[in-house]
Phi, psi and omega in degrees: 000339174310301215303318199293299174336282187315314175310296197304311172320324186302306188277303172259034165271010187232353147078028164219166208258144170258155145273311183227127171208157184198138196261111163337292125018310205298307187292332202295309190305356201245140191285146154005115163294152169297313185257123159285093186300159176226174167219147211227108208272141196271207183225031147278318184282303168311325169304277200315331195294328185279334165292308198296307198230000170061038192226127168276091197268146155341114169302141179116312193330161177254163151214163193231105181325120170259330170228180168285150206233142163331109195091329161325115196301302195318314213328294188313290171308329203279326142339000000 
């Protein structure tokens, strides 16, 4: 959220307008969910999960989202 503060400070001590902006980032950057979600992982998540923790999970597993993920109704307020 520095990076965005700063930016806006920027725009408006320069007295001009965005249009667009978009933070890479955001969801990584993002707090605790309210609620517990899980997510029910493909075999993209299973690769990464076994690259990331060396851990091999059962196709179908659940794992349980600690912070929002892109489409998460919290994601934007958690942001």
């Amino acid at each position: 959220m520095t990076g965005i503060h700063f930016l806006l400070a920027i725009v408006a001590y320069e007295n001009r307008v965005v249009m667009a902006t978009d933070a890479v980032n955001a969801y990584a950057q993002s707090g605790p969910l309210e609620r517990t979600t899980y997510l029910v992982v493909d075999d993209a998540i299973l690769e990464w999960y076994y690259e990331r923790y060396k851990v091999l999970l059962p196709p179908g597993s659940l794992i349980e989202l600690i912070s929002s993920i892109q489409g998460h109704p919290d994601a934007g307020r958690n942001w």
